[in-house]
N, C-alpha and C positions, 0 to 999 in steps of 0.2 A: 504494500500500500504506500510507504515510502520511497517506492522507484519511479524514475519518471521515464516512459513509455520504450524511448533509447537506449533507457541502459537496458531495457531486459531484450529488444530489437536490433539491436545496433545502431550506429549515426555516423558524424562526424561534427569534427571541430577544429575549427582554424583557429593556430597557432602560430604566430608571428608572418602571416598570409602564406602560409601552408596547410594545406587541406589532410588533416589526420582522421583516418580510421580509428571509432571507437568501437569494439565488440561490445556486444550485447552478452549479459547474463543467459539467455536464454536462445541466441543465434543461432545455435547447431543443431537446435529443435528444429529449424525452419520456421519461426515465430516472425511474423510480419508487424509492421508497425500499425497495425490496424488494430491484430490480434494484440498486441502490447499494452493497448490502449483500453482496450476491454479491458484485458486481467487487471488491471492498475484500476479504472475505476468502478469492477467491482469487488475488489478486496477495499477499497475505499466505502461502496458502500456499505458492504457488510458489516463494517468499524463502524459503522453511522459517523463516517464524516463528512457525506455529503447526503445528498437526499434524491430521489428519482427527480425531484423538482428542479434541483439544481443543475442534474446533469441535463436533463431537457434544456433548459435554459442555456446553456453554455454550447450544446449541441448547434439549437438555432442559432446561436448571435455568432460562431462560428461560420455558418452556413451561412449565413446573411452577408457577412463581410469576406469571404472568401479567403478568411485565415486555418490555420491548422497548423498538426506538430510533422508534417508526413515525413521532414528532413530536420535533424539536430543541430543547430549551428549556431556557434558563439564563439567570440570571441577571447581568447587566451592572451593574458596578460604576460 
């Protein structure tokens, strides 16, 4: 419930503008970042720390603005 979709999926993350491969906890499954994102939020629900309300909610305003986590990328100090 404390992972965020990537690390159980895999990503990446630039590093001084190099593009680094980060493995996923969960990669060698063949776990998609879709499938990531489920497990995460519903071991999240389960804890009750969110609610069906919230994920709806966050689902649409997603969908609305045409953001999403489909690629991990941040920046490395």
């Amino acid at each position: 419930a404390t992972c965020a979709d990537w690390e159980l999926a895999g990503g990446y993350t630039t590093v001084d503008g190099e593009r680094i491969k980060d493995d996923g906890l969960l990669e060698s499954f063949d776990v998609d970042i879709a499938e990531a994102q489920e497990l995460v939020m519903t071991a999240r629900l389960m804890l009750g720390w969110v609610t069906e309300e919230q994920i709806a909610e966050d689902a649409a305003t997603k969908e609305g603005d045409g953001t999403g986590s489909e690629n991990h990328e941040e920046s490395g100090a």
